[in-house]
N, C-alpha and C positions, 0 to 999 in steps of 0.2 A: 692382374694378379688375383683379384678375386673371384673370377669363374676358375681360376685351376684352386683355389681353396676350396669353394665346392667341393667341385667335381671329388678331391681325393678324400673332404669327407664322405662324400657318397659312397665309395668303396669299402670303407670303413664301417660303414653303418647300412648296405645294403640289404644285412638280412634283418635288420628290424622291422615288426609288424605294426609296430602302432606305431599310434599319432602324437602319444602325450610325451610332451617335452620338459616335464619334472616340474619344480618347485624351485623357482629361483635361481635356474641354471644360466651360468654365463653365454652368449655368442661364441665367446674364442676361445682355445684351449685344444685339447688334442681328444678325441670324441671317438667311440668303439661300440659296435656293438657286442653282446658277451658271445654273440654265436660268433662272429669275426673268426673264420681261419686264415692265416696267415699261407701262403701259398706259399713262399720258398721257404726253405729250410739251409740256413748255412752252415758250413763246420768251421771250429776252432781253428786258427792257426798253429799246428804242432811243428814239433822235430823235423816229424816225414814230408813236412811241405818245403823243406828247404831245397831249392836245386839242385842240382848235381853241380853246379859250375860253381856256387856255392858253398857246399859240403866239402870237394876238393881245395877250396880258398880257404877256408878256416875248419878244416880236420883236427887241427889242435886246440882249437876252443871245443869242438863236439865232445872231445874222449877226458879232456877236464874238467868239463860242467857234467857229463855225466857219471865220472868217480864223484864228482863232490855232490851230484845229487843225489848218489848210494847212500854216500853217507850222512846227509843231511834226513835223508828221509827211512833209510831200515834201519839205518846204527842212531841215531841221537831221536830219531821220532819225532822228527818236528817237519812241520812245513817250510819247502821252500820260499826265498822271498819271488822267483817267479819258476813256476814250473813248466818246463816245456815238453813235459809226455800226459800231462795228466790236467788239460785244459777245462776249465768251467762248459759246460756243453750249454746252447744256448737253449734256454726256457721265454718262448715267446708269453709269459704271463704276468709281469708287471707293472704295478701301478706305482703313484706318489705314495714314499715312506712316511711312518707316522713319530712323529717325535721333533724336537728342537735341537740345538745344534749341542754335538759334541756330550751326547748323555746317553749314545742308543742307539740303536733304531729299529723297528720292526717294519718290513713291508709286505702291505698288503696289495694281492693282483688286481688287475682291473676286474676278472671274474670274482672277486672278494674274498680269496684264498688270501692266510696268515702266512705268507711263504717264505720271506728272507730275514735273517738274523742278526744282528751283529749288537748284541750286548756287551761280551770281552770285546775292550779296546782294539779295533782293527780287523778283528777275527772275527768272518762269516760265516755261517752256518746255511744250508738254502734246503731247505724242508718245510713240506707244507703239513701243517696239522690240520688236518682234516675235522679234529670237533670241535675247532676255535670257528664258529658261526653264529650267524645272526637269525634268527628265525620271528617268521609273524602269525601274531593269534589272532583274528576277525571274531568276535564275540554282536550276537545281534537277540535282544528279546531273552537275555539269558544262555544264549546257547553257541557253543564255538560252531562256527560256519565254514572256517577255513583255517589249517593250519601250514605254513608252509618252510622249511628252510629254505633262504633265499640264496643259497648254492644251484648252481647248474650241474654238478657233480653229481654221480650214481656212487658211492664208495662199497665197496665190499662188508664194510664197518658200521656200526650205529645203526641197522638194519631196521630198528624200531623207528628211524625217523622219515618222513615224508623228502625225500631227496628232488631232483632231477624237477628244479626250476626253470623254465622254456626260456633259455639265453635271447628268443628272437624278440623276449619280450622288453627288454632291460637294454641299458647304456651305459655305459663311464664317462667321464667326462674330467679332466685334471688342467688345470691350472692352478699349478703350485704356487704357494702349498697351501690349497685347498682342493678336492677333489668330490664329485658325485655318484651315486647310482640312480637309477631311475629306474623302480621297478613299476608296472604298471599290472597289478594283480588279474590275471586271465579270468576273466567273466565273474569280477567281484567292483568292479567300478570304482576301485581303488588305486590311486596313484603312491606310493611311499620315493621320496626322496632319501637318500642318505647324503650328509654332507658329512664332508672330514677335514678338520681342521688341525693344524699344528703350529705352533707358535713361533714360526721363523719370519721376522720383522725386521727390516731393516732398521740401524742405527736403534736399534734395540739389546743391549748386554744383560738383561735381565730373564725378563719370561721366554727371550729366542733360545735361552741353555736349557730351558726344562725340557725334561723325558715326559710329556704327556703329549696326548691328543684328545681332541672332541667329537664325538661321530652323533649330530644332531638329526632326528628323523622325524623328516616331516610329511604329514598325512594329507590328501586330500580324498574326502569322501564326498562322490559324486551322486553319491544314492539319494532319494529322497524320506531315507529314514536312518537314523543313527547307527554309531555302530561302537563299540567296548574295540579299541584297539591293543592290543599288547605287541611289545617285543623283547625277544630273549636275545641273550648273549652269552654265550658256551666258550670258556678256556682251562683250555690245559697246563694248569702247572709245569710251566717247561716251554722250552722251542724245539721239541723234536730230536733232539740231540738224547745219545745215549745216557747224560746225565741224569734224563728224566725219569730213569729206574734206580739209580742210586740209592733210593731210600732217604730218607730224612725229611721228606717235603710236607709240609703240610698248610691249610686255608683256616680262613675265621671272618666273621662277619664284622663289620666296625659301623660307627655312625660316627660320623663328626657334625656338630649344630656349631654356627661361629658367625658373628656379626648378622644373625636372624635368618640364615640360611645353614638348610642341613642336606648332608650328604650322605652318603648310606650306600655300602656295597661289600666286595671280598677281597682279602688280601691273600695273595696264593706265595706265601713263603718258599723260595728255591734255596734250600741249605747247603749250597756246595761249598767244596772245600775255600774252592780260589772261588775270589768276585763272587761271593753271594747275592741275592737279589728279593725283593720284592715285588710281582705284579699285583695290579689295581686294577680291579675293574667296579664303574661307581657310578651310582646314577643321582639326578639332584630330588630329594622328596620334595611333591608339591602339596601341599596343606588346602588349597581349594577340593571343592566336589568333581569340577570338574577331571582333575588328575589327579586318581586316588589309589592306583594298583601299583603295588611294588610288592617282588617277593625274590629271595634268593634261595639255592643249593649251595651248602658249602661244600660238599665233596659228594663229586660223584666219580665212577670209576668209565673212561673211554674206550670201552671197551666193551663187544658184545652186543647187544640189539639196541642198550640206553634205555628199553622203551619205560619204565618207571618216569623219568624226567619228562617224557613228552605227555605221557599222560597227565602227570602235573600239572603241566600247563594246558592241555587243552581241556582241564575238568573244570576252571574255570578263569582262565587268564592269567593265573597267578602260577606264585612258588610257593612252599608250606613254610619257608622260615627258619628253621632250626634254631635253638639258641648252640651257642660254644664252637669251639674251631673240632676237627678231624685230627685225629691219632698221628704223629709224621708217619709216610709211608714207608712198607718194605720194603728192602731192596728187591729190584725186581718191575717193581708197583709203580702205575700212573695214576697221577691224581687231579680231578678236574673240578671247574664250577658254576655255575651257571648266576645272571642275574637279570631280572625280567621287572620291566615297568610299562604299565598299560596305561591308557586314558580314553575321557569319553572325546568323538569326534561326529560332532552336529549334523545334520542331511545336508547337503550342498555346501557342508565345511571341511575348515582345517586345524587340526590343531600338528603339535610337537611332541616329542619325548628325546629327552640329551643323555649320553652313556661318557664318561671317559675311561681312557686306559693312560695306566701310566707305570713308569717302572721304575724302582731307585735302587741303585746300585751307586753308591755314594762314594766309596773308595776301591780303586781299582790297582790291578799290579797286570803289568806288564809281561811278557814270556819271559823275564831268565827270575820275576818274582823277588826282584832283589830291593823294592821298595815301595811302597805306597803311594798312589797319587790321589788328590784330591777335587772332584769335577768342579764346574765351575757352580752347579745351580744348587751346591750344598751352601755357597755363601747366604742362599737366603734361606734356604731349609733345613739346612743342618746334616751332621756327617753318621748320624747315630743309625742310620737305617732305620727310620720310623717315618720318615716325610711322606709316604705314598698316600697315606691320607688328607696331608694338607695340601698334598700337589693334585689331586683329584679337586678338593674344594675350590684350591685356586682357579685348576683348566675351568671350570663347569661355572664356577663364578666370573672370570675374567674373558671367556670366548668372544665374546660379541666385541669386547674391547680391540681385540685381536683382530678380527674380521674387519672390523673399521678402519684400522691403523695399512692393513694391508690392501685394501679397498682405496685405501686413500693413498697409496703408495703405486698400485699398477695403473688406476685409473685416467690418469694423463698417457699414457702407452695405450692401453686399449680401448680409446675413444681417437685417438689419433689416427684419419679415414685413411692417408700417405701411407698407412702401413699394412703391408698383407695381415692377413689372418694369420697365417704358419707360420711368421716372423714370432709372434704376439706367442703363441703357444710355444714356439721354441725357446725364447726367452726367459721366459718364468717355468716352463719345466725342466729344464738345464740346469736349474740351479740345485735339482732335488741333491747333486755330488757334493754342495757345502755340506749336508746334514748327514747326509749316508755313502761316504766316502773313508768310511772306519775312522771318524772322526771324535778326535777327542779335545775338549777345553776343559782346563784344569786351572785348579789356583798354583800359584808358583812357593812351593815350601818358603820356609822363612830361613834355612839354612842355603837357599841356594844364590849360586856365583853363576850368572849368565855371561859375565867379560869375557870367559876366553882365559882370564889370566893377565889381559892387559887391562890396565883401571883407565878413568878418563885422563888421569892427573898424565899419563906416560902414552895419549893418543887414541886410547882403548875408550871404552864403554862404564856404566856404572854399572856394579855388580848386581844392581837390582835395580833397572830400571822403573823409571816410574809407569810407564803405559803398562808393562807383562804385571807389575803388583796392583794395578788397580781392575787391569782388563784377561789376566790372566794368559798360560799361553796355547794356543793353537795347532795344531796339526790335523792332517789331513792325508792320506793316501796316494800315491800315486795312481792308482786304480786298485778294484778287490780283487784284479789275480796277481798285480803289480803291487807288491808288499812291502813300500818304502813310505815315512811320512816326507811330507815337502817336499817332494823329489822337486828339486828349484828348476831344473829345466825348462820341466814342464808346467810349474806352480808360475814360470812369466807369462805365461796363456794364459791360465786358466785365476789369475790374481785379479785380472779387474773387476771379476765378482765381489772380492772380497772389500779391496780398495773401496770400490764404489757404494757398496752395501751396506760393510761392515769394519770401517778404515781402520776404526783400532784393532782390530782383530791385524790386518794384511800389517800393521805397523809392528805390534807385538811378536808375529811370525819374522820381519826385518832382523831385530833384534836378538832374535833368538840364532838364525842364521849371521850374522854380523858375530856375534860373540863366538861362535864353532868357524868364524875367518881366522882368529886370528890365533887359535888353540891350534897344537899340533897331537897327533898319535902318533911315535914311529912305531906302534908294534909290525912287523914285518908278517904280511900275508901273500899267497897267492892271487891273483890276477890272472881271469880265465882268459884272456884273451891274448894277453901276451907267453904268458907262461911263465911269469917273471915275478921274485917275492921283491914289493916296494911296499913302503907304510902308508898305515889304511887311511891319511893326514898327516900334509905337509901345510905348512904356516902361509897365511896371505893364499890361502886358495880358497874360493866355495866349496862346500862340502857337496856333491849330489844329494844326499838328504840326508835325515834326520835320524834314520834308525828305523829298524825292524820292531813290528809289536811285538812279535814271538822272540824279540827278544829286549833290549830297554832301552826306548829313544831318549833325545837329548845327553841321555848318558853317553852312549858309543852310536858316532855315526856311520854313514857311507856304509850302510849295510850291502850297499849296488859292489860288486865284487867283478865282477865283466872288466871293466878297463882301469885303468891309474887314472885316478880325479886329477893328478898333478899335472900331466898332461894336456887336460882339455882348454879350450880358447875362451866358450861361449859361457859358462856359469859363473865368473868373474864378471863378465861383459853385463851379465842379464842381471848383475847384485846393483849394478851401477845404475845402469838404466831405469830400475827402479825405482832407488833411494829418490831419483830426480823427480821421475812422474808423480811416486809417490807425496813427495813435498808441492808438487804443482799442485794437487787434486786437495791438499790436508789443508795446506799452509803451515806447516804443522814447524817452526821455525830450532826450534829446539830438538827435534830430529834430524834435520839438514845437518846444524851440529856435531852432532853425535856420529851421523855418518861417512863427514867428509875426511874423518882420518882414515876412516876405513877404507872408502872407495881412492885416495889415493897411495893406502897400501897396495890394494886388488892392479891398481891398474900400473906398478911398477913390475909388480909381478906379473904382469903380458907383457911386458915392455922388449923380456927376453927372446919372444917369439918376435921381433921386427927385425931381424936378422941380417938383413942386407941396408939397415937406417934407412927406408924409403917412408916412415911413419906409417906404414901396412904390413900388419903383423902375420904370416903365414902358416899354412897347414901343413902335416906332415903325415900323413894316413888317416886316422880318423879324427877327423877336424875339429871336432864338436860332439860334444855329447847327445844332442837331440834329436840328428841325423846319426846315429854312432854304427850303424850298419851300411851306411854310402859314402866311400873314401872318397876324400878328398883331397888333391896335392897341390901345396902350392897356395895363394891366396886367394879364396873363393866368395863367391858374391852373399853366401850367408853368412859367418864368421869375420869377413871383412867388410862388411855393411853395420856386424854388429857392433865391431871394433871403433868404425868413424863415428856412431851416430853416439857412443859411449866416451871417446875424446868429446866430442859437441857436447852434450851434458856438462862431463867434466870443466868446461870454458865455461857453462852457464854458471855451476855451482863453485868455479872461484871467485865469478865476479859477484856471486850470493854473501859470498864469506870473505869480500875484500881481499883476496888471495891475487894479488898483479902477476907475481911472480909465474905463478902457478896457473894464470890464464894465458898471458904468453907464453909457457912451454909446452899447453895443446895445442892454441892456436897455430905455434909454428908447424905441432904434428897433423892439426887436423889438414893442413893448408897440403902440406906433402903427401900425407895417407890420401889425400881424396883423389888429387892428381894422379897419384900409381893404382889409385882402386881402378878407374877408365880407364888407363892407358890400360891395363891386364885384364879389365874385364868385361868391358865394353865393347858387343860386339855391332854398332849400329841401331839394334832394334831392343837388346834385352839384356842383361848383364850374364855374362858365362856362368856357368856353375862351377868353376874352379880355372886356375889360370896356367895347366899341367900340358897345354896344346895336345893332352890323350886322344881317344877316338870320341870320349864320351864327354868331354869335359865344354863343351858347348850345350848339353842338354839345359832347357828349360828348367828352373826350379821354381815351385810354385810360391818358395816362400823367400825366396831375392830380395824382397822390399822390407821383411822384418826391420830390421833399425829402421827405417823411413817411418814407418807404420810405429814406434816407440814416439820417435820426437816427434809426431803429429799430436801423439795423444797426450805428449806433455807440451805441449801449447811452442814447440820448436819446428823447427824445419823451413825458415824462412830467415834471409836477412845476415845478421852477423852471426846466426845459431844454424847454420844450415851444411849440411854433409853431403845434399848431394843433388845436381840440376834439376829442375824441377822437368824437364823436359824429355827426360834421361826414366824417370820415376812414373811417368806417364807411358811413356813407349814401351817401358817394360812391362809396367801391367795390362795393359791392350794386350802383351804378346803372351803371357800368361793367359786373358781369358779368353784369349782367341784359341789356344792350344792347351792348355792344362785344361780349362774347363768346356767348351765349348768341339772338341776335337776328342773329347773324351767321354766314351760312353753318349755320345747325341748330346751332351752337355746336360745330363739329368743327376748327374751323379757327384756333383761338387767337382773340386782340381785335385787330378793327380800330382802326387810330388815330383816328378820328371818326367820332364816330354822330350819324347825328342824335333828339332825342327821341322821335321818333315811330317809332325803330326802321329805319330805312334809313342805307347810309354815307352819310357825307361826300363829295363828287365832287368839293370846289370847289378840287382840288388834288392833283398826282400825287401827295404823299403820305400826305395825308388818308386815303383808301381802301385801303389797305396796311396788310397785317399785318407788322409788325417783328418779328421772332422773340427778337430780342436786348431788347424791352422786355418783349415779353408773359413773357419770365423775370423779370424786374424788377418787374412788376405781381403775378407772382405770387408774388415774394419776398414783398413789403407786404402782402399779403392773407394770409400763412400768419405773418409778422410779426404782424395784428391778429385774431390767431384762425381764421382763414375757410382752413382746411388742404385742405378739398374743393374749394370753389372754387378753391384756387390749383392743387392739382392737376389739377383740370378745364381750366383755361386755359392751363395749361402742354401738357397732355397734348395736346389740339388742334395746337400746334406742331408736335411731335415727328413726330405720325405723319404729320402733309402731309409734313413733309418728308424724312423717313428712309423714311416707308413706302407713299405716294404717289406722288410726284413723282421717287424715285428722285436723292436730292441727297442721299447720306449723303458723310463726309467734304468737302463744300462748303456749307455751309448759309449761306443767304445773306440779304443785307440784312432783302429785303421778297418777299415776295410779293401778288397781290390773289385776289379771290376766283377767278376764272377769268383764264384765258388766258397770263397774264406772271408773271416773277418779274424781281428788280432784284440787281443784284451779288452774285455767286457767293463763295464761300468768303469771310465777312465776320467780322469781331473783335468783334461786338457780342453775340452767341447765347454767349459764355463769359457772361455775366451768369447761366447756370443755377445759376453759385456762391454768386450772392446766397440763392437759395432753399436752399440746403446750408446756407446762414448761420445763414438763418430757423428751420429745422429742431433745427440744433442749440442755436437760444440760445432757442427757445421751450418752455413749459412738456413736460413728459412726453405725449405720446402714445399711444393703445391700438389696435393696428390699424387704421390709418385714420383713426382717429375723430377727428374737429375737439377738441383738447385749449381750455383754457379761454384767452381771450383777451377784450381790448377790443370785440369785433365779436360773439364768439358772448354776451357776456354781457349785448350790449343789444340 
């Protein structure tokens, strides 16, 4: 494993010229040179990629989804929740977002471009502002000796400034969330690290919700005579967005002194109508001789050559200071700022200089604007719009504490020799989707009713549970061109990040989804797929999600308009399966509680899909919502895998809640469902993908084992809790990664979602032939689950490098890709499932470098 980690960093870092390898940079992590071109270029999945055989198969969803995306988008003026002519084009330039969870995000590229946005709840913006940069002054004997932005950029713009920093010289380097650069100054004997930090901490509800970061730079001077270092920092009032001529904006200098430290920097007020804002940008003053330069700009205009500012600084390190804030601007008008702290740095030393940014936008409203919500990290800073100062002093006073906490959190993982490199790096940058996933954590109003309507006294929930008022609630996107929060589907993948990380957060998300089971909406809408007006919420169903930003989650859900929720098999199945693991991983005993009237509401309402009493519930066109593009008829080995291993639960969590009754009338289901699951789907070596005897209905499906792979992870799947042979579970994953993974694409490429036996995909459906990044984690949970540690590393391992070292889609990893040509939605929430395999790891037996430690699968 470890010569192919090499090796594909080598590729990555081929055109760097030097030797120096930074200031405290990690071994593992995903590592770039700035020059790095990316050799392929892939395109979006659109409209015109659909088949022919396809487009003739559902003509009638094509000419419905495109009247309602008319007028979703020239008549109402708003974004669709997914748009299929007008796809995100892929920008191979990003790095780890800066900011904590649910308050923000801004992300910067690995070239250190300010590029991606998402301040309004949900809503991205992807513009790079070109005079948000970091630049450095080399001052030696009184005299600046070098001045540089440390851009690789040549802009048409800012003409006064020293551009076009040699990429061959420099590296990135992220393991989130924290990230580096390494610039190594060209015939100045000067090494400058950048480290960046942001405060996403597990089993942290505090400093993980602030909107800041720390971008710490540290200096080695190799010379044998000192040297005055400074560096600037250049932001635009704004993110690029047309707002930023509006008019109204304007900057002011602050200082805040507190507990014997002071801070000092600009605040760049954004006065818009909706979701106003504050940036911060703030450096810590240091009172020794040694680190004595500080100076800021409060308004400059981005525009034009700049060169007044550069002269600034290179007259002699500094900024002139102004007292008082800038005029708000015209409309029309951009307004910018700069802030610059230098220090001395010894001959054959090193010193530091720390900047943070932070942004507070403290109360937010939603698209339809029909009510105020309140973030989470106002509970300790308050709602008034004035925090950015105290949350600057905090970032810049509290970092190191951070650093540690997260040091002390990955370091069991990346000293672990058993484990590749690309694992280590996939792992911890995977996760950047909690933070910047249009993610929001709010406090829960004091007027609100999360029940549903039903109270605990009558089965239901407490109108205010205690975890959502203390821990607040949660949401998350389905991906930023997939414009749903908690799309639950795929939030069962992509949860054991959360579970594991950040349990009250995945509990409080329960909760929230648990009280939208048991609420009804019949307002009567369209349904593109069917063509059929059914209510957007029927009672005792999982909602698909939570709501559109563009317009008001939690309020009105199941923004997803494609098929009738009422219909589906598996978002029921997936609410159950969870409740269980989730209690296995909490212990959280007063949740089980709470849940088990729910979960056996959910599961009388499937009851009605077992249609023939064989205790196996069946399909009827589109099975399931997660596959909702690959019919299925009949009872299929996904949807009826997830059905039994959801009875099994069900029998654990009666006999949890002394429920006799109600454990005998699983166990007699599980006992018959498992029985008709084999007889229908068992075809010797691998379970069918539907039990319809069609042409196609024997294809391979890569995710077959789902339910197996749930009760592994909740400590089931053995004994009296067991759904399905163990023997049976093993033959089918061999035949999986004999053929989905290793049959496909030379086995470089992860598992496609259908194969056919004779070793070719699946075509009979866009997403039959697509490799899902966020399942092939999931498959390889369950195979490192039943022993098979190489192959699960093997078919994980194929993911990672299409897509972080291929394709050039780090920090956006998305849905699907196929084998050539296209990939399908950009920065998706379903590739967080690589926690399940951290699951696997840790709750399976001991391990010896590598080596497949003893399991169900190596033992037979």
């Amino acid at each position: 494993m470890e010569s192919g980690d090499n090796s594909s960093t080598a590729e990555l870092m081929s055109r760097y010229l030097s030797s120096e390898l930074g200031y405290g940079v990690p071994k593992d992590g995903w590592r770039i040179c700035l020059a790095h071109e990316f050799k392929e270029k892939r395109k979006p999945f659109q409209a015109k990629d659909v088949s022919l055989s396809n487009i003739v198969e559902h003509i009638g969803l094509g000419v419905r989804y495109l009247k309602w995306w008319y007028k979703k988008t020239q008549i109402e003026k708003k974004a669709p929740f997914i748009d299929m002519f007008r796809a995100i084009p892929l920008r191979q330039i990003y790095g780890a977002p800066l900011g904590g969870i649910g308050g923000g995000t801004i992300t910067r590229g690995w070239r250190g471009e300010f590029c991606r946005w998402q301040l309004n709840p949900g809503m991205y913006h992807y513009k790079t502002v070109i005079a948000n940069q970091f630049t450095v002054c080399l001052r030696r004997g009184g005299q600046t000796v070098y001045q540089q932005v440390l851009s690789v950029e040549r802009p048409p713009t800012l003409q006064g400034w020293n551009w076009g920093y040699c990429g061959e010289y420099a590296f990135y380097h992220a393991l989130y969330p924290r990230a580096w650069t390494v610039y190594p100054l060209p015939g100045q004997n000067v090494t400058l690290t950048c480290r960046q930090v942001s405060p996403v901490i597990p089993h942290d509800y505090q400093d993980s919700s602030l909107p800041v970061a720390v971008f710490v730079w540290d200096i080695e001077n190799k010379n044998d005579y000192p040297l005055e270092v400074s560096i600037m920092l250049t932001m635009v009032n704004g993110s690029g967005h047309k707002d930023d001529k509006s008019g109204g904006h304007w900057n002011e200098p602050f200082h805040l002194e507190k507990e014997g430290e002071s801070v000092s920097g600009v605040l760049l007020h954004h006065c818009t109508t909706v979701n106003p804002y504050t940036l911060c940008m703030a450096a810590r003053e240091q009172v020794d001789v040694i680190n004595s330069q500080y100076g800021f700009t409060t308004a400059f205009s981005p525009k034009g050559t700049c060169g007044a500012l550069w002269s600034d600084l290179i007259t002699d390190g500094r900024l002139d200071s102004p007292t008082g804030s800038n005029p708000p601007t015209q409309k029309g008008e951009k307004v910018a700022a700069a802030l610059a702290v230098g220090c001395s740095v010894p001959a054959q030393g090193h010193n530091d200089l720390e900047f943070s940014l932070a942004w507070d936008m403290p109360n937010i409203t939603f698209g339809s604007r029909e009510r105020e919500h309140v973030r989470r990290y106002t509970r300790f800073f308050g709602t008034k719009a004035d925090a950015a100062p105290s949350l600057s002093h905090y970032a810049l006073t509290h970092y190191r504490l951070w650093e540690r906490s997260i040091e002390e959190w990955q370091r069991p993982i990346l000293q672990d020799s058993s484990l590749p490199s690309w694992y280590k790096s996939a792992l911890f940058n995977e996760l950047y989707f909690v933070v910047d996933g249009g993610t929001v954590w709010t406090e829960l109003p004091e007027d609100s009713d999360v029940s549903g309507g039903l109270r605990s006294e009558d089965g239901g929930l407490p109108a205010q549970p205690a975890i959502i008022k203390e821990y607040g609630r949660f949401a998350y996107l389905e991906g930023q061109e997939y414009r749903m929060y908690n799309t639950y589907d795929v939030h069962f993948y992509a949860s054991f990040a959360l579970i594991m990380l950040w349990p009250k957060l995945a509990l409080s998300l329960q909760y929230d989804i648990a009280g939208s089971v048991v609420s009804c909406d019949p307002t009567e809408r369209l349904h593109l797929m069917s063509g059929r007006n059914s209510p957007v919420k029927v009672k005792n169903v999982v909602p698909h999600d939570i709501g559109d930003p563009d317009d008001e989650p939690w309020q009105r859900v199941n923004a997803y308009l494609i098929h009738d929720t009422a219909d589906w098999k598996d978002l029921n199945l997936k609410f159950v399966l969870q409740v269980y693991r989730d209690f296995h991983l909490t212990q959280d005993t007063q949740y089980l509680q709470d849940m088990w009237p729910i979960c056996q509401a959910v599961m009388e309402s499937e009851m009605k899909f077992d249609t023939d009493g064989d205790g196996l519930i069946e399909n009827s066109g589109y099975a399931d919502q997660t596959y909702d593009g690959w019919t299925a008829t009949g009872p299929s080995a996904y949807c009826g895998g997830l059905w039994l291993a959801s009875v099994c639960v069900m029998c654990k969590m009666a006999r949890l809640v002394n429920n006799e009754a109600a454990f005998q009338r699983f166990r007699d289901i599980l006992d018959r469902g498992s029985a008709a699951f084999d007889k229908l789907l068992w075809n010797g070596q691998y379970y069918n993908y539907d039990s319809s005897g069609q042409d196609l209905s024997n294809s391979v499906m890569s995710d077959q084992c789902a339910g197996q792979w749930f009760l592994r992870a909740s400590g089931l799947g053995d004994g009296q809790f067991q759904a399905f042979p163990k023997e049976k579970i093993c033959s089918a994953l061999k035949s999986v990664f004999d053929l989905n993974v290793m049959s496909f694409a030379g086995g470089q490429m992860g598992a496609v979602n259908g194969m056919r036996p004779e070793g070719v995909p699946d075509h009979s459906s866009v997403q039959s032939d697509e490799v899902w990044i966020g399942v092939v984690y999931g498959l390889a949970a369950i195979m490192i689950h039943e022993g098979m540690l190489e192959e699960g590393l093997r078919t994980a391992e194929g993911c990672y490098r299409t897509v972080w070292e291929r394709l050039g889609m780090a920090f956006q990893t998305p849905e699907a890709y196929c084998e050539k040509g296209i990939y399908r939605s950009l920065a998706y929430m379903r590739p967080l499932s690589i926690w399940a395999m951290q699951l696997a790891l840790d709750t399976s037996p001991p391990r010896d470098q590598g080596e497949s430690g003893p399991g169900p699968c190596s033992e037979a």
